[in-house]
C-alpha positions in Angstrom: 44.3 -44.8 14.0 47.5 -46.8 13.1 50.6 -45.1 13.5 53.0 -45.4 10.3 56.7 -45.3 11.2 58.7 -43.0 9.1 60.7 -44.1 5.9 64.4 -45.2 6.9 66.8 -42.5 6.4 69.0 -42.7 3.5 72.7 -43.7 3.8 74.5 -40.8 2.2 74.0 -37.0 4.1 70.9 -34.8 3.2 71.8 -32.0 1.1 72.0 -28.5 3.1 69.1 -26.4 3.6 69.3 -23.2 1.1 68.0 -19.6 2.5 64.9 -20.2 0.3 64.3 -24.1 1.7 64.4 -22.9 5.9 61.3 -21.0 5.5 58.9 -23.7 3.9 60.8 -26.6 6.3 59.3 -24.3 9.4 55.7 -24.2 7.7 55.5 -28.1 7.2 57.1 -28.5 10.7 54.4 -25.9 12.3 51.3 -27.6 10.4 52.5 -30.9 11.8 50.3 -32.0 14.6 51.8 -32.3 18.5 51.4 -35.8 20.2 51.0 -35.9 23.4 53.3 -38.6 26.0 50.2 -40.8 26.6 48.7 -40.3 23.4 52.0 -41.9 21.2 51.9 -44.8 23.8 48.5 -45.8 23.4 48.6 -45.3 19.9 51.5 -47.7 19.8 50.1 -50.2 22.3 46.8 -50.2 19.3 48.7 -50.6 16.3 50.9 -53.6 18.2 48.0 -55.3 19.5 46.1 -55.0 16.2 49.0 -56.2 14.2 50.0 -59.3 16.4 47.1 -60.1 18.8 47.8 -64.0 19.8 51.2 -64.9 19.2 53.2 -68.6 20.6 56.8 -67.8 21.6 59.4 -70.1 21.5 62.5 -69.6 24.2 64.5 -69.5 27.3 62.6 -68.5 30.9 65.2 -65.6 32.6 65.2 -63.9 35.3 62.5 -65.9 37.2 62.6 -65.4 40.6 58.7 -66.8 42.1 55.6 -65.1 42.4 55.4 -61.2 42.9 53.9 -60.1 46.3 50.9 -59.5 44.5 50.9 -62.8 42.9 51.7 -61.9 39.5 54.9 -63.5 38.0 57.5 -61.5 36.0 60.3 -63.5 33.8 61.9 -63.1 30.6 61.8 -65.2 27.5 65.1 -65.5 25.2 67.0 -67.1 22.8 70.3 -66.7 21.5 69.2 -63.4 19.4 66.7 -61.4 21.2 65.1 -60.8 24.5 61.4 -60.2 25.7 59.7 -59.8 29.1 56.4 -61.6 29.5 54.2 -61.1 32.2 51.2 -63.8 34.1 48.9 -62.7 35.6 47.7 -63.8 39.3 44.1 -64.9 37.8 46.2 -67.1 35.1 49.2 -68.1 37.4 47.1 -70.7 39.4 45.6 -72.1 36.4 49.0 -72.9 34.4 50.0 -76.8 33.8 53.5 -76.1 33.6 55.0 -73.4 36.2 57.6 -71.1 34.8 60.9 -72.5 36.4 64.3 -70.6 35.4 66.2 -72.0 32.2 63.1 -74.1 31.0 62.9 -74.0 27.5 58.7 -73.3 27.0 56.3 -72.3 24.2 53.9 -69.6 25.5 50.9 -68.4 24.3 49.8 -65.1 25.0 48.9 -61.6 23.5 52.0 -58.7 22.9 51.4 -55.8 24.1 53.1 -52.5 25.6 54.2 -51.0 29.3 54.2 -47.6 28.8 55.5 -46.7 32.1 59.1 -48.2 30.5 58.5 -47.7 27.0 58.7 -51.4 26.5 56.7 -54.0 24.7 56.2 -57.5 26.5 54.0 -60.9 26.1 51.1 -61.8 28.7 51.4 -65.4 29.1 47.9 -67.4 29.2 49.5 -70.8 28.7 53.0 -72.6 29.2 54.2 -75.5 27.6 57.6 -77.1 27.9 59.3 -76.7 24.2 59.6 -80.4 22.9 59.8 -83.9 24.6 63.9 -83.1 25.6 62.4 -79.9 27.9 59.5 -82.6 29.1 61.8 -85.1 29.7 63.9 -82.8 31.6 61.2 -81.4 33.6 60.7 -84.9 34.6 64.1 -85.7 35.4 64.4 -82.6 37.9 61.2 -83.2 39.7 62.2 -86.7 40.2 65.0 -85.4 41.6 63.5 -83.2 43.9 61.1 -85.4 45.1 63.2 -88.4 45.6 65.4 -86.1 48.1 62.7 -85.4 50.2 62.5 -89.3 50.6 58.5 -90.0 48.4 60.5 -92.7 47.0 62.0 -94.4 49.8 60.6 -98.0 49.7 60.7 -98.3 53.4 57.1 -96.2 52.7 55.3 -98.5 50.9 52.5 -100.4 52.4 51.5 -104.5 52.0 48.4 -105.1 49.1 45.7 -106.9 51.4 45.2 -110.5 49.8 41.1 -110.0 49.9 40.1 -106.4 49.4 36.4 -106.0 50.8 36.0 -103.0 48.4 38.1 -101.7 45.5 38.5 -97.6 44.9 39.4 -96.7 41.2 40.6 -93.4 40.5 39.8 -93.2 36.6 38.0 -91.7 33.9 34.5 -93.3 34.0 34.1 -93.1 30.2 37.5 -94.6 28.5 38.0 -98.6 28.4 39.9 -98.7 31.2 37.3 -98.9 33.7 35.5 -101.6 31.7 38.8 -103.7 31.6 39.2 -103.3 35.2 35.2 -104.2 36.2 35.5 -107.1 33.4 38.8 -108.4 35.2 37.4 -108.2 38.7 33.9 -110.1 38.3 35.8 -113.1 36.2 38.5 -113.4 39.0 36.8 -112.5 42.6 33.6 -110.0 42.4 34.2 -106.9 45.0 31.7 -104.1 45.5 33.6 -101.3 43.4 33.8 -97.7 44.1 34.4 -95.4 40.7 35.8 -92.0 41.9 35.5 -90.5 38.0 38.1 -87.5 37.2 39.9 -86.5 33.8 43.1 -88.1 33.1 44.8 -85.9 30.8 44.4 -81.9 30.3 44.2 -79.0 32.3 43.3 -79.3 35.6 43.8 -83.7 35.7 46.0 -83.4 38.1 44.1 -81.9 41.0 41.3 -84.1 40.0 43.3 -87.3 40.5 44.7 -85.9 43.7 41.5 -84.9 45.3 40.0 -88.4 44.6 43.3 -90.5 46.3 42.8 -87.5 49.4 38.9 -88.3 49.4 38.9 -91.9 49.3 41.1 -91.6 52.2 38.8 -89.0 53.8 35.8 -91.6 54.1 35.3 -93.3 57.3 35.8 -97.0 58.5 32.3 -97.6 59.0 30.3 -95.0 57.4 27.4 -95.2 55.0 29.8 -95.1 52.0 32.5 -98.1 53.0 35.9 -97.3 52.9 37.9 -98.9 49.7 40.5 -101.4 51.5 42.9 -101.0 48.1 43.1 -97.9 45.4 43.6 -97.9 41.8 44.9 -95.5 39.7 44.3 -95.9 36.3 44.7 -94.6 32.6 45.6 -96.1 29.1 48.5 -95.3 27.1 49.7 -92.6 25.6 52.4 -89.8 25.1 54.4 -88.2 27.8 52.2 -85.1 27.3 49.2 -87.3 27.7 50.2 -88.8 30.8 52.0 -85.7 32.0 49.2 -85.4 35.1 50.5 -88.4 36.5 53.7 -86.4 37.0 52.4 -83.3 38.5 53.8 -82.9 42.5 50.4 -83.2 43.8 49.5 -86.5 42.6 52.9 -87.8 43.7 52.2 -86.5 47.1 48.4 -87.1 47.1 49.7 -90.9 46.3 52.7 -90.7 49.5 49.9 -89.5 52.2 47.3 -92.0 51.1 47.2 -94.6 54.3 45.3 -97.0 52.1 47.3 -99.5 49.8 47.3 -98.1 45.7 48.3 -99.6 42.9 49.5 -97.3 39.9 48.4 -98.5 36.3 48.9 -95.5 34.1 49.8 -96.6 30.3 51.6 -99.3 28.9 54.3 -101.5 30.3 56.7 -99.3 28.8 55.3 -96.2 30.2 56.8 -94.4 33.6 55.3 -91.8 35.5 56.7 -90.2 39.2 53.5 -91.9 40.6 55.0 -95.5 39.7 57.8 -94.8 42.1 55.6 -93.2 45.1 52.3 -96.3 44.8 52.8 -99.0 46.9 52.1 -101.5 44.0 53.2 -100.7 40.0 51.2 -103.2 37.2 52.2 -102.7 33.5 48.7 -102.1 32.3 44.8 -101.7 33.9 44.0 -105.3 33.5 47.0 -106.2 35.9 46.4 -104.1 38.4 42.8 -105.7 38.7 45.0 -109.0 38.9 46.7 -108.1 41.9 43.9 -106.3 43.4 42.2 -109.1 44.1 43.0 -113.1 43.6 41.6 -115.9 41.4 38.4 -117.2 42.8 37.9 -120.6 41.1 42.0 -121.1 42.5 40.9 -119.5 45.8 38.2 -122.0 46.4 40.4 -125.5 45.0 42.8 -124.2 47.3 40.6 -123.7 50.5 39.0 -127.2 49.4 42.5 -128.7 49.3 43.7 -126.9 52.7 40.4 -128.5 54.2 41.3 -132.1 53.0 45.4 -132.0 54.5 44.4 -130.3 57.6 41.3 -133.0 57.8 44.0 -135.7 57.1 46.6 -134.0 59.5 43.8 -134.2 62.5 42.9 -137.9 62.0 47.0 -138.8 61.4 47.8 -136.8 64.8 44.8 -138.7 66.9 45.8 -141.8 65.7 49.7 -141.2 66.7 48.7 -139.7 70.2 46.1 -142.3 70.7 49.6 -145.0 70.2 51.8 -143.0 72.2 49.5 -143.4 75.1 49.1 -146.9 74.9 52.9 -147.6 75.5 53.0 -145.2 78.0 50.8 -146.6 79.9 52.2 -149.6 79.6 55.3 -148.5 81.0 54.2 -146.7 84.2 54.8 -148.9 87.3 52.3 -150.2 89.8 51.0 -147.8 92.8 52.5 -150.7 95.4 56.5 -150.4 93.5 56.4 -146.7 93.8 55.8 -146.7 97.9 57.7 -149.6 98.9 60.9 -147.8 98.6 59.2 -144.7 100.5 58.0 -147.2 103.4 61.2 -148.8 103.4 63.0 -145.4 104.0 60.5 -144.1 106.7 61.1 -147.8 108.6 64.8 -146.8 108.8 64.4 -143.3 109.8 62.5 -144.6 112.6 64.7 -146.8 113.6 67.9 -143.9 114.1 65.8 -141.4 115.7 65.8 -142.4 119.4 69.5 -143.1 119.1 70.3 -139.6 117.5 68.1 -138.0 120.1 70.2 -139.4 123.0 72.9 -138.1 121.5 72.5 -135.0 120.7 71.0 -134.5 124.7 74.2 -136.1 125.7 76.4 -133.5 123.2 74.4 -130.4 124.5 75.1 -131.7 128.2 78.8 -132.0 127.9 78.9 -127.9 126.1 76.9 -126.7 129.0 79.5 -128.6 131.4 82.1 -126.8 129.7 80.2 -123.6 129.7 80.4 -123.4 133.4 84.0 -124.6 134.3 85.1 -121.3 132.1 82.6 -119.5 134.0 84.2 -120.9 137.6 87.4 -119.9 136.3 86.3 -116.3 135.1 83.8 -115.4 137.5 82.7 -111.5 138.1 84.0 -111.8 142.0 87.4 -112.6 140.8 87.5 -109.8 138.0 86.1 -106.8 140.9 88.7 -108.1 143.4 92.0 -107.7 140.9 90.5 -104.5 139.8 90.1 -102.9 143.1 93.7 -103.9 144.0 94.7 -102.3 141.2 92.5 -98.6 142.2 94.4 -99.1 146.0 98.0 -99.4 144.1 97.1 -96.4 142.0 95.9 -94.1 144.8 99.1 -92.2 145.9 100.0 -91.3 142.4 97.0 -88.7 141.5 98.1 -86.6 144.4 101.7 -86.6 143.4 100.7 -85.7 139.6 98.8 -82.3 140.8 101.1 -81.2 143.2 103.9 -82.0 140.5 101.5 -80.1 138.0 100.8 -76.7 140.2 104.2 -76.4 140.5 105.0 -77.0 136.7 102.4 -74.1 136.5 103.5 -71.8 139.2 107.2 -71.7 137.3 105.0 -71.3 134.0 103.3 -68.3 135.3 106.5 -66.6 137.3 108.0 -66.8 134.1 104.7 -65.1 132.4 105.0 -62.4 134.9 108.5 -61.4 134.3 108.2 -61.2 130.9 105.1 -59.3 131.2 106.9 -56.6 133.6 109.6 -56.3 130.6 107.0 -55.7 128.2 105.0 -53.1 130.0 108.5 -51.1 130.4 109.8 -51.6 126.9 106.1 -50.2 126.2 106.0 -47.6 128.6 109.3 -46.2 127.0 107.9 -46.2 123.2 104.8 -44.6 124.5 107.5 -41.7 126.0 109.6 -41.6 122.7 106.5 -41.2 120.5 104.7 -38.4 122.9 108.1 -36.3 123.0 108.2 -36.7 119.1 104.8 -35.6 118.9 105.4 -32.4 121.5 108.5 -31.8 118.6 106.0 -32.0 115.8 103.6 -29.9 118.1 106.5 -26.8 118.9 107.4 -26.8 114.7 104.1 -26.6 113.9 103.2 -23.6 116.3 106.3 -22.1 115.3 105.4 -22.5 111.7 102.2 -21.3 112.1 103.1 -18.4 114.3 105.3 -17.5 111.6 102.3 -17.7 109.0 99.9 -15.7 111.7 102.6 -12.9 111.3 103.1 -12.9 107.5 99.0 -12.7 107.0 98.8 -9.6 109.4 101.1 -7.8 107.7 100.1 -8.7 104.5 96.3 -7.8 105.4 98.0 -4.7 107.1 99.6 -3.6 104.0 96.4 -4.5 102.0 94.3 -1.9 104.5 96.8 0.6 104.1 96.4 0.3 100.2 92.3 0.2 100.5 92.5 3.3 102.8 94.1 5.5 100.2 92.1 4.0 97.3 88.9 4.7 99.5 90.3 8.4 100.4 91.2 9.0 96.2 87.5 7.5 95.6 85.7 9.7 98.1 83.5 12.7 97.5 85.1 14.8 99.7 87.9 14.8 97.2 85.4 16.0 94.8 85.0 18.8 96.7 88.4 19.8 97.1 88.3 20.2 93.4 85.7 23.1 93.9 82.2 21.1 94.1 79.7 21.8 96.1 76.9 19.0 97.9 73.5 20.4 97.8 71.3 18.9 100.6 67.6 19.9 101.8 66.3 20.4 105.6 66.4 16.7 106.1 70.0 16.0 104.8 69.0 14.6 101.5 71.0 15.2 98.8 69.1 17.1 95.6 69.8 16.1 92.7 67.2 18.4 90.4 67.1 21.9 90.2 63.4 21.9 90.3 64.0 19.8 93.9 66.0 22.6 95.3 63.4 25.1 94.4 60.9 23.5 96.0 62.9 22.7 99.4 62.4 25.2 102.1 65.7 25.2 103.3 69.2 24.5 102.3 72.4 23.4 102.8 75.6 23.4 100.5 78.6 21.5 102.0 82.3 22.6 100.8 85.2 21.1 101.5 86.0 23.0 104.4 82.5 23.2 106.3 78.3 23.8 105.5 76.7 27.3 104.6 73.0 27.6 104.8 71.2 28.8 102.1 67.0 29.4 101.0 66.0 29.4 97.2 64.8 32.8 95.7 61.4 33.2 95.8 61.2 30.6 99.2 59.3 32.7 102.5 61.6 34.4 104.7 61.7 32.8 108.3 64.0 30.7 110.1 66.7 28.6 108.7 65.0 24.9 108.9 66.7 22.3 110.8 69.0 20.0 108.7 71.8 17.6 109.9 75.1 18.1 109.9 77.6 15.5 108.2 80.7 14.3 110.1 83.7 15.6 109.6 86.1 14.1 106.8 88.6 12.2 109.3 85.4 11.4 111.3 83.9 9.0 108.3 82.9 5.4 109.3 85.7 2.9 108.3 83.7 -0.3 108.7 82.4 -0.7 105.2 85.8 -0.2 103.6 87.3 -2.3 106.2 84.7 -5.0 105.5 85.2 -5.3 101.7 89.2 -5.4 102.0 88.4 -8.0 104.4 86.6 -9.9 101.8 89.2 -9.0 99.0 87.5 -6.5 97.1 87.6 -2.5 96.5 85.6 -0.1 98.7 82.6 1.3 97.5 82.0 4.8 97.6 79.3 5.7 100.0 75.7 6.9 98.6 76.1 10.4 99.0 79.4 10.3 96.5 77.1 8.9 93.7 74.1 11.6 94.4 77.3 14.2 94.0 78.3 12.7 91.0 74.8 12.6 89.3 74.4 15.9 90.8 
């Protein structure tokens, strides 16, 4: 059901509600019907959908920041009045020609439709164009850009045409006229086995057709069953910049930079310029050119290998000829055998001649050196050498005698010395070591005076501390309890009692005063002898030890256990 919006509101104030009108505005407002949160959205999201359905939206991409993790994309289109947020979805994001990029002016096509989770309405794309041939030319410009700075363009990349293809690829569509211009072209000039890779050349999807055929022809092997092209051509007619707009998608251009085999770009007109003109190794203005340098002229190819083959045949019979001359007159030149060993001959003769002379002489030279040898021998000999030493050893005998005796007694003054300084030493020692004990035995008498000082001080001050503990522990006793008029209650055994019901039972008792123990029996008890009982020592005949023991350790006496039984008693 389509929602009607209310009438506008006029511009002057509503008249006040009389006492009559507030009843019958509470009835109309009661038999109104109550809309639910979810049931106003969807009721929106109907009547907008219904109303508008398909709409092409003119404006500015915002906000674009890539693909959502989930692979939807989320942008805003604008223009200098209002704002709306468009949505594609993952399914339709792979599928888009143009990619939303921010600040690119686009027309998109899509349905208009409502978020409720925002209360929004918003545009899901299906198909992006850029808005005009200023936004496509723009587009262009950027991406060339791009790709030139990451060096697709660099010339440095591009690859030599061979001169004689053995095969020809062509990347084209296999029903325009461009593939018949190309196949025309190649049988008049030079017939090559063509392969056709057919794809679309303009529309969706063109580009990743082109691409995939440059990346398969590349993909075949050297020497498989289907040859490998030595040379690619890419191909279309003319047309727009929207037409040929695949040839300027970033795959192509990079499908085209990895291809290892040699392609020439012919897409449109001379005139025409796509990005894959700048990556191709080759550019020709139209089909039909490309097919020119693909391969060369036959009927030229042939008059000029005919032509080759008559100058080098020429150039063969022109070179024998002149070798053939050149060895005549050298030959002619070279002397006889007899003229070149004459002058050898004549120089052996003569070497002959001086040897037996040079042979005497040298013996003669080699007799007078060994003459000379041994007259410096005679005059040097070994006897002479041993005699003039050992005169020396007898001169020099006396004097290793003289030098120990004179160096014992250097060493007996050395040592005297060492002795008397030694015996100075030990007595300057002796001496410290007696100052230092007798300031130690000082140190020694302070200290036991000291400390017989302190021994004193701490026996009078555990003295006095006894003293205090002995009439704290005589304040604390029982005994003074009794003084006070109490009486200690204890059975046959010397037990203290501290129930009545205890004392009735017990055979025998005994009550301590202060001044000495009666005997005593319960009423009702048998008559008989007293039962034994012990006797408790005397007041000043109390054991001192525990008292003692606890001053010792710096803490009050405790009251013995029979002063607590009186007490609880």
């Amino acid at each position: 059901m389509p929602l009607v919006p209310p009438p506008p509101r006029a511009a002057s104030r509503p008249p006040e509600p009389t006492a009559t009108d507030v009843p019958s505005a509470r009835v109309l407002a009661a038999n109104q019907p109550e809309w639910s949160v979810g049931d106003l959205a969807a009721a929106l999201k109907r009547t907008l959908e219904d109303a508008f359905g398909h709409v092409r939206l003119r404006g500015e991409i915002s906000g674009y920041r890539g693909q959502h993790g989930s692979g939807h994309a989320y942008f805003s289109l604008k223009d200098g009045q209002a704002r709306i947020d468009a949505v594609v979805w993952k399914g339709v994001f792979g599928r888009l020609r143009q990619k939303p990029q921010e600040g690119l002016e686009v027309v998109a096509t899509g349905r208009i439709t409502t978020f409720a989770g925002k209360s929004s309405y918003q545009i899901v794309v299906e198909s992006l164009e850029p808005a005009g041939l200023g936004a496509w030319m723009a587009l262009l410009e950027e991406r060339k850009r791009v790709l030139a700075a990451e060096g697709l363009f660099d010339p440095a990349h591009r690859k030599p045409i061979p001169y004689l293809p053995r095969v020809v690829g062509v990347v084209t569509s296999p029903t325009g006229a461009v593939i018949r211009d190309i196949l025309h072209r190649l049988a008049d000039r030079f017939p090559r086995p063509v392969l056709v890779w057919p794809v679309r050349v303009q529309g969706e999807g063109a580009a990743e057709e082109v691409a995939a055929a440059i990346r398969g022809f590349n993909a075949l092997a050297p020497n498989g069953p289907i040859p490998r092209p030595d040379v690619l051509i890419v191909a279309r007619g003319g047309g727009s910049i929207e037409d040929l707009w695949s040839f300027n998608e970033e795959c192509v251009v990079r499908a085209a930079h990895e291809s290892r085999i040699p392609l020439i770009s012919a897409v449109g007109h001379e005139t025409d310029t796509t990005l894959i003109d700048y990556v191709s190794d080759r550019r020709a203005p139209t089909p039909t050119g490309a097919a020119e340098m693909a391969v060369p002229m036959r009927a030229e190819l042939v008059a000029t290998v005919h032509d080759l083959g008559g100058r080098n045949h020429g150039a063969v019979l022109r070179r024998l000829d002149r070798d053939r001359a050149d060895l005549r007159a050298a030959a002619r030149a070279i002397p006889p055998a007899d003229a070149f060993l004459a002058g050898k001959r004549q120089r052996l003769d003569l070497a002959e001649a001086r040897l037996a002379p040079a042979l005497a002489a040298g013996a003669r030279g080699h007799r007078q050196r060994l003459q000379a040898l041994l007259d410096r021998l005679a005059r040097r000999s070994p006897d002479v050498a041993l005699a003039n030493a050992r005169a020396r050893l007898a001169r020099i005998d006396h004097r290793p005698r003289t030098a120990v005796r004179n160096d014992l007694l250097r060493k007996g003054e050395h040592l005297g010395q060492l002795g008397r300084r030694l015996v100075v030493a030990r007595e300057a020692t002796i001496e410290r070591a007696r100052a230092l004990e007798a300031r130690r035995a000082d140190r020694l008498a302070a200290v036991l005076a000291r400390l017989t000082q302190a021994g004193a001080r701490t026996v009078e001050r555990r003295r006095d501390r006894l003293a205090a503990l002995g009439g704290l522990l005589g304040s604390l006793s029982y005994r003074a309890v009794l003084e006070r008029g109490y009486v200690l209650v204890r059975d046959a055994d010397g037990a203290p009692l501290r129930r009545a019901a205890d004392a009735a039972r017990a055979p025998g008792l005994s009550l301590q005063f202060a001044d000495g123990t009666v005997r005593a029996r319960p009423e009702g008890a048998e008559a008989g002898p007293p039962a034994p009982f012990s006797v408790l020592p005397e007041p000043d005949k109390a054991p001192r030890r525990a008292p003692r023991r606890a001053a010792a350790r710096g803490k009050p006496a405790e009251p013995e256990a029979q002063q607590a039984s009186l007490f609880e008693a």
